[in-house]
Structure formats: structure tokens, C-alpha cells
PLY file of the C-alpha trace (Angstrom):
ply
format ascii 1.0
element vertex 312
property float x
property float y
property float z
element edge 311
property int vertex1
property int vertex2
end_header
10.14 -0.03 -27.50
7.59 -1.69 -29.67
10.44 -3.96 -31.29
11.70 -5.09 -28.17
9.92 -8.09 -26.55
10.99 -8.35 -22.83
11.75 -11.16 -20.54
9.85 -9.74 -18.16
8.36 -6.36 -17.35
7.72 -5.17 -13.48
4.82 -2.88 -12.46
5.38 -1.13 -9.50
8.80 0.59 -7.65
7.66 -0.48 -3.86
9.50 -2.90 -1.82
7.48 -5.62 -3.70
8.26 -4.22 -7.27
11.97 -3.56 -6.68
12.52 -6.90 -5.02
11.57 -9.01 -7.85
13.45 -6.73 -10.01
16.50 -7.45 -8.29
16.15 -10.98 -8.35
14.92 -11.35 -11.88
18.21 -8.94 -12.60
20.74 -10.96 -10.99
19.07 -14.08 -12.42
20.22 -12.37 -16.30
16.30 -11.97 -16.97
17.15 -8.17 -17.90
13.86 -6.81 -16.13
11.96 -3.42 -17.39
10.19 -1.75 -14.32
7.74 1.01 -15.16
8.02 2.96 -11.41
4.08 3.91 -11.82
2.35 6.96 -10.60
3.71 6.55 -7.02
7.12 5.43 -7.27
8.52 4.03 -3.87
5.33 2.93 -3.08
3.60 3.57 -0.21
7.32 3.93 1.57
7.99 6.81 -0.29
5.48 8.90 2.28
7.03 6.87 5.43
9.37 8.40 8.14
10.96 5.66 9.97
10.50 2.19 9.36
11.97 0.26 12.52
10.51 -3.55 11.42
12.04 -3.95 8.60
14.77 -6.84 9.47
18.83 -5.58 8.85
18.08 -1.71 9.95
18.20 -2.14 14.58
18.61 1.33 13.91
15.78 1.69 11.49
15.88 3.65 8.09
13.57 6.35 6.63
10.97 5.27 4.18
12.23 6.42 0.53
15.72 5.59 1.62
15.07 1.69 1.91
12.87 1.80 -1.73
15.79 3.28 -2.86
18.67 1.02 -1.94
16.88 -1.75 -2.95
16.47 0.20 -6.72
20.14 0.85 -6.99
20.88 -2.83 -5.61
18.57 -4.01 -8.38
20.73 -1.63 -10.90
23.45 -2.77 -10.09
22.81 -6.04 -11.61
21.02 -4.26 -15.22
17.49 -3.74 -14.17
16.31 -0.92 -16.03
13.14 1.43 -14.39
11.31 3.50 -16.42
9.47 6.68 -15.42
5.53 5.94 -16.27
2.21 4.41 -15.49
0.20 1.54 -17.01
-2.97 2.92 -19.20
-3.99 -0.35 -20.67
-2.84 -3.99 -20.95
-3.84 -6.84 -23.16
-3.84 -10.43 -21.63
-5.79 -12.06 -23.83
-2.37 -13.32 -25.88
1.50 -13.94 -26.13
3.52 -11.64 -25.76
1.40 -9.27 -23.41
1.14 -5.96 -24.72
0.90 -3.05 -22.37
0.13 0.88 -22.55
2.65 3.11 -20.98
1.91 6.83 -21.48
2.09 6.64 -25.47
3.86 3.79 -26.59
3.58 -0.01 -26.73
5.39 -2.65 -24.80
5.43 -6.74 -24.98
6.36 -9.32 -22.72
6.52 -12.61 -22.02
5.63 -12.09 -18.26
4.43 -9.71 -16.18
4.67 -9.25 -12.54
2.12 -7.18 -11.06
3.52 -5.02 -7.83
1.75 -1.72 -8.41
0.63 -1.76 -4.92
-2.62 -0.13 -3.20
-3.13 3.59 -2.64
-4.70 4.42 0.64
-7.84 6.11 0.93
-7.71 9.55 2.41
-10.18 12.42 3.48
-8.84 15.30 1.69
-7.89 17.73 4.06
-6.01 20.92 3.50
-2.89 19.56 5.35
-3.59 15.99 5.21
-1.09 15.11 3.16
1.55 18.03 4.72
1.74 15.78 7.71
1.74 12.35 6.51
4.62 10.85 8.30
4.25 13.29 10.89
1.13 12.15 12.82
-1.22 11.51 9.55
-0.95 7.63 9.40
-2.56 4.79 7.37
-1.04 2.05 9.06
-1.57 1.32 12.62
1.09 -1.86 12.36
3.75 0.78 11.14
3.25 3.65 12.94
1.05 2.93 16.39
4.65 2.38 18.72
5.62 5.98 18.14
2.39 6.86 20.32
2.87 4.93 23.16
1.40 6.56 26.09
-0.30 9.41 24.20
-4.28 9.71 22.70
-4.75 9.11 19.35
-7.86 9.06 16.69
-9.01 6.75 14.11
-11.33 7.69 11.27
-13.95 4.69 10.05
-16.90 2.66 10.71
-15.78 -0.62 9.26
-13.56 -3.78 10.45
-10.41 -1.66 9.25
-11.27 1.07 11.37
-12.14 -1.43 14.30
-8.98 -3.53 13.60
-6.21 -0.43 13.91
-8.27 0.91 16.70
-8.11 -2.14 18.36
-4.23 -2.65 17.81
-3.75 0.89 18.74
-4.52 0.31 22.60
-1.60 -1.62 22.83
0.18 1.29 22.66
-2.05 4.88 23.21
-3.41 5.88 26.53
-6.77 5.96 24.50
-8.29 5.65 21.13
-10.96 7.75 20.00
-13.18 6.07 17.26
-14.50 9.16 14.51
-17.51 7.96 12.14
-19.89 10.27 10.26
-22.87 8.07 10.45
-24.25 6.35 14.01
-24.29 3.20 12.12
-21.25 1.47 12.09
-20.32 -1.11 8.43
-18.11 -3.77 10.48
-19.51 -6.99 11.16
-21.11 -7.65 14.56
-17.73 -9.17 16.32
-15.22 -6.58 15.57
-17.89 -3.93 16.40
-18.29 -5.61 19.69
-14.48 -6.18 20.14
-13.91 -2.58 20.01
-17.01 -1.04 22.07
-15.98 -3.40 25.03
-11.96 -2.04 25.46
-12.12 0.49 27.51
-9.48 2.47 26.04
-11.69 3.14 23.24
-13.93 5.91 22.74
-16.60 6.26 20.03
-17.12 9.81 18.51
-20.04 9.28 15.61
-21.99 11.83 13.33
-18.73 13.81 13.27
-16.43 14.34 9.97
-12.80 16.03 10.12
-12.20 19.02 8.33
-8.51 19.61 9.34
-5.67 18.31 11.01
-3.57 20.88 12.96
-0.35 21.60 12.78
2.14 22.15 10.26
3.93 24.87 11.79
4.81 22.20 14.57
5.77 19.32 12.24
3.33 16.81 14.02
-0.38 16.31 14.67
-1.93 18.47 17.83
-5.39 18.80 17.05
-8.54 17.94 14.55
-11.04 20.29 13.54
-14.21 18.75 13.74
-17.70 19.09 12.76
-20.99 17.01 13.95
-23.32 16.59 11.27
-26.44 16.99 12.64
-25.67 20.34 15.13
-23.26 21.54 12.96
-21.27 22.78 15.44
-17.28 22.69 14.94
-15.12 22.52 17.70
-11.03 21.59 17.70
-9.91 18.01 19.31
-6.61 17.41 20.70
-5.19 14.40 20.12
-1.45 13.40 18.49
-2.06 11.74 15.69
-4.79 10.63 13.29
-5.25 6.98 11.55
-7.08 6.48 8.55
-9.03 3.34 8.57
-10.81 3.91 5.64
-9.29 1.22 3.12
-7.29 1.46 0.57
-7.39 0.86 -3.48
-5.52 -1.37 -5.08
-3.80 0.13 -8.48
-4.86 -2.87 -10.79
-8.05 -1.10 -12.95
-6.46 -2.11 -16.32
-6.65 -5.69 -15.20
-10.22 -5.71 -15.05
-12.27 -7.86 -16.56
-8.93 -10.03 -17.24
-7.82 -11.05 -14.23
-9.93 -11.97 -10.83
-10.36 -9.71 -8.07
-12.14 -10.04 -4.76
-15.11 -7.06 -4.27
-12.36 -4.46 -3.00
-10.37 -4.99 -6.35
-7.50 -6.64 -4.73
-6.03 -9.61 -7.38
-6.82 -13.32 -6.32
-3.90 -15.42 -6.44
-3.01 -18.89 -5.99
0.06 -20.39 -4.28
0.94 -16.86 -3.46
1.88 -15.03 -6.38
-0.22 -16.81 -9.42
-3.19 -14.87 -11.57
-5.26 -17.21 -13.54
-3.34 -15.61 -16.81
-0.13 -18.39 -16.98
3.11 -16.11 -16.91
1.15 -13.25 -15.15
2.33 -12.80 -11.41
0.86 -10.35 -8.63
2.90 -9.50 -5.34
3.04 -7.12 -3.12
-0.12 -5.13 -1.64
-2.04 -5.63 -5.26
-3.25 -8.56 -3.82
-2.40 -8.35 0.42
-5.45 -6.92 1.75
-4.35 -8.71 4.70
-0.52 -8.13 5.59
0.24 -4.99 3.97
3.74 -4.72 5.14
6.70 -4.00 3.54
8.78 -7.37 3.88
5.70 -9.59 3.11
5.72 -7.16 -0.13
9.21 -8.05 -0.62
9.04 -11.39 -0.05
6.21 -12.33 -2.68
8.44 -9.83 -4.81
11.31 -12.46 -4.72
8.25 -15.17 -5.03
6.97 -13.45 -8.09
10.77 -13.25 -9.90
11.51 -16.82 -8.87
8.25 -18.29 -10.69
8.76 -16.38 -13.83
12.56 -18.01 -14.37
10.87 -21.20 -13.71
7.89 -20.07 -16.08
10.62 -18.41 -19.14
12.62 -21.88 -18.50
9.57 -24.04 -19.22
8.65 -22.02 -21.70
12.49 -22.33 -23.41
12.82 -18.76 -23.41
15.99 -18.90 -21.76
0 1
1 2
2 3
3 4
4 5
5 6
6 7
7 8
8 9
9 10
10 11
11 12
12 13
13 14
14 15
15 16
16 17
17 18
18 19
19 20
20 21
21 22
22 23
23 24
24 25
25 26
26 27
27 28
28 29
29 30
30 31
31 32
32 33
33 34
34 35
35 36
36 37
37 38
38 39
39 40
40 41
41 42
42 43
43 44
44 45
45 46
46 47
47 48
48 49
49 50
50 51
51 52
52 53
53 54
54 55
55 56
56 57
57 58
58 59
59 60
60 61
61 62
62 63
63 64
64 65
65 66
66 67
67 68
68 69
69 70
70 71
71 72
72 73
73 74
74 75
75 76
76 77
77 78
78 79
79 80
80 81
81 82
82 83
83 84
84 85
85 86
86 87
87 88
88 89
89 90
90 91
91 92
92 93
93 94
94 95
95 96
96 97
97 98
98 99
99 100
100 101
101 102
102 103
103 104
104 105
105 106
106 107
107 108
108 109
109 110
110 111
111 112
112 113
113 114
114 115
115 116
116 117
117 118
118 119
119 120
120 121
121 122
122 123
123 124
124 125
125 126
126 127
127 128
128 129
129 130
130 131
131 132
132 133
133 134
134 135
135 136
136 137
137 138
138 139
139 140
140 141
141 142
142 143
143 144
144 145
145 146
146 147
147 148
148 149
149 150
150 151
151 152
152 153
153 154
154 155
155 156
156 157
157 158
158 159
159 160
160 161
161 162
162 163
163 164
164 165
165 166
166 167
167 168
168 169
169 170
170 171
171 172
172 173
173 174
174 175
175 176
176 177
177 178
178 179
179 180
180 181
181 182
182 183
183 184
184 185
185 186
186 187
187 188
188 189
189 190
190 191
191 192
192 193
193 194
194 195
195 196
196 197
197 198
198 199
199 200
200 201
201 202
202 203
203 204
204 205
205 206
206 207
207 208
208 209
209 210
210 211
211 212
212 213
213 214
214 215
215 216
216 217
217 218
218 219
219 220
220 221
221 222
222 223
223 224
224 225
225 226
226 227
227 228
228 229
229 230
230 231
231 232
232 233
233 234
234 235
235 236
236 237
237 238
238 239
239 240
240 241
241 242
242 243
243 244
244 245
245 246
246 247
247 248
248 249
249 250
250 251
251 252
252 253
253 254
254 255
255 256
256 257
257 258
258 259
259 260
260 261
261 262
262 263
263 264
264 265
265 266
266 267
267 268
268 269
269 270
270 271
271 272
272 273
273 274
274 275
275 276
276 277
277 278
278 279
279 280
280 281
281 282
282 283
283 284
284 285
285 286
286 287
287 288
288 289
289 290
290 291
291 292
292 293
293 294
294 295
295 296
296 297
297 298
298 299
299 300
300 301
301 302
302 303
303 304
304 305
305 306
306 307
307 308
308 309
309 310
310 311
């Protein structure tokens, strides 16, 4: 691998990742995507995705991620099982760290996408797609009519509890401090609908149930009593944050406080022939065809970029 410089190499397997591969496939740039530490992305832990356009009948999570792989097969994009360790900007070709050997290319596209935060609980992660959400915008429709709980004191927790009441019966608001961190408006914005309800000093130390398949309950504790009682509610929203999976870059490339990449014009770094797409650098969108689209954005710009360069 060391030998071989590529045309381009793709971090990331998400919708954003696999999206430019496809394109930079079918446009002969023979892409290398290493699938990272979460391959599929964030999909990969999604039921059913019903707004993603060309599905009226929607399609599970890993199953879209993974037609979109084989489509970008098809036409010789090659996907490699690993995770980025290091990488060196600093000069032509790029060199990058994948578990123990070397690779170097003349661009880079940078889809490795943002994890989400979560709390940790014993069976957190056993219903994820099954009432234990991170996204409001994908996953608030499926409780219309029904009471639901978000977990944060900050505008992200304010935001999805906000867009929530367009579809639950009521919100319920869970912070561990009586001090809220989201600016003054959004606070305001979400104290004054009356379909939310604010529960603070309280942490959750368990969602219930995984013998039913679906959310039913929390088990909560207040911090200062430290009494524990269960909640009902059917489901449970994390708006916490999330990270974005670009630590090697530091130092190299510009990030906002969060660590999210800055880009220019969409898709640019300040590193010529480095490209970010995808929720590296969406703190805002974070949906899975605005990840594909600056996935074809990305792919486009490096043809134009190996072209320049006459490395085509």
C-alpha cells in the first residue's frame, strides 16, 4: 500500500462517504474508501428512513448505506475495513495512518461523519432505533400523538424539543442542572409552548424496555433528593450534541469550537485538494441527502482539482 499513490482516498462509509465514492468511481478516479470505525455511518443504527427521496415506501437504515456501496462497486471503488490514526497535510502526496500501514494521495475527501453523544445507559444502545433517538428531524413523525422526552440544557436540546411538538402530545424537557446552557431566545422559545414540560436536577439511569422492542419508561433520579422513580413516556431524544470524527485533522485543518471542519463554497478545507462533506462539517443539516449531496460536491471538485493538477 505504501507504493501505491491514489487518486483519491475517501474517509468515511455514510451516505456522504459512499456518494462521492460512487461518483469519483464512475468518473475512472479508482477511489480507496477506508469504511472507519462506524461503517454506514450514523444510518447503520437507523430503522426506517421515510425522507430520503426514491424510497415512498421508505427503506431501513443499513440497507440504503449499503446499496449505495455496491452501486459505488460496481463501477471499481474499492472500501477498505479500517480507521484513520494519523494524517500528514503538511505536503504532496498526503500520507495517512490506517491501523499499521501507510497510504498517499493526491486528495482526500473527508466524510467520516459525527458520532452522537450518548448517556451510557445499560440498554441505551439495545433500543436505538426503537425509541432511543438522536435525531428529532428523522425520527419525531413516528410519535405523533404520543409523549416523548428530550435529554439537554442547550439550543440542541431546545431545538428538537421544540420540533418535537409538531408531532407529540407533549415534550418533557430532562436537565441535570436548574441552569439551562442555551442562549436566552431558544430558552424562551421553548418555556413558552405549552406542550413542553421542563423536568431539571434529574439524570436518566435507564431506558425501559427491551423485552418490548420499544421505549415505555425512564428510570430517573433527582440529584438533590435522590429519590428514583420510573417515567413513562415512548421514546427518548438525545440532545446532547454530537462529535465530529476529524481529531487527526487537528491543528491542520480549521474547525469551529465543537470540532466540526470549516469549509468554503461547501466542501473546501484551507489544505488545496483536501475536501470535507457530509456531517464532518454540517452541524447544521445533519441529514442524510444533504450528506450525500456534498458527497457528490466533494467527488466533483477533486476531478476538477486532479485535472488542474494534470493528474489525469
Amino acid at each position: 500500500m505504501t507504493d501505491t499513490i491514489r487518486n483519491v482516498v475517501i474517509l468515511g462509509s455514510g451516505c456522504s462517504g459512499n456518494t462521492a465514492a460512487l461518483y469519483a468511481a464512475r468518473a475512472n478516479l479508482k477511489p480507496l474508501v477506508i469504511e472507519g470505525h462506524e461503517p454506514g455511518g450514523q444510518l447503520s443504527i437507523t430503522t426506517l428512513v421515510e425522507n430520503f427521496p426514491g424510497f415512498p415506501d421508505g427503506i431501513q437504515g443499513p440497507e440504503l448505506v449499503e446499496n449505495i456501496k455496491k452501486q459505488a462497486q460496481k463501477f471499481g471503488a474499492e472500501y477498505r475495513v479500517g480507521h484513520l490514526t494519523a494524517a500528514d497535510l503538511s505536503q504532496r502526496p498526503f500520507k495517512l495512518t490506517v491501523g499499521k500501514d501507510t497510504l498517499q494521495t493526491h486528495t482526500l475527501i473527508i466524510a467520516s461523519g459525527a458520532s452522537a453523544r450518548w448517556l451510557g445507559l445499560p440498554h441505551e444502545q439495545a433500543l436505538i432505533g426503537h425509541g432511543v433517538s438522536s435525531c428529532a428531524t428523522c425520527d419525531g413523525f413516528f410519535f405523533s400523538g404520543k409523549e416523548v422526552v428530550v435529554i439537554g440544557g442547550g439550543d440542541t436540546a431546545m431545538e428538537e424539543a421544540t420540533f418535537l411538538t409538531r408531532f407529540a402530545s407533549k415534550v418533557t424537557i430532562i436537565h441535570r442542572r436548574e441552569e439551562f446552557r442555551a442562549s436566552a431566545i431558544m430558552l424562551e422559545r421553548a418555556r413558552t409552548n405549552p406542550k413542553i414540560a421542563f423536568l431539571t436536577d434529574t439524570v436518566v439511569e435507564d431506558v425501559y424496555d427491551v423485552s418490548a422492542k420499544e421505549v415505555t419508561g425512564l428510570k430517573l433520579r433527582n440529584l438533590k433528593t435522590d429519590v428514583v422513580w420510573d417515567f413513562p413516556t415512548s421514546a427518548l431524544f438525545l440532545g446532547i450534541g454530537h462529535v465530529p470524527n476529524a481529531g487527526a485533522f487537528a491543528g491542520q485543518l480549521d474547525a469551529d469550537m465543537d470540532g466540526y471542519l470549516k469549509t468554503t463554497d461547501y466542501v473546501f478545507t484551507k489544505v488545496p485538494g483536501v475536501f470535507a462533506s457530509g456531517d464532518v462539517s454540517d452541524r447544521r443539516y445533519r441529514q442524510a441527502i444533504t450528506a450525500a449531496g456534498t458527497g457528490c460536491m466533494a467527488a466533483l471538485e477533486v476531478e476538477k482539482f486532479l485535472e488542474h493538477h494534470h493528474r489525469l
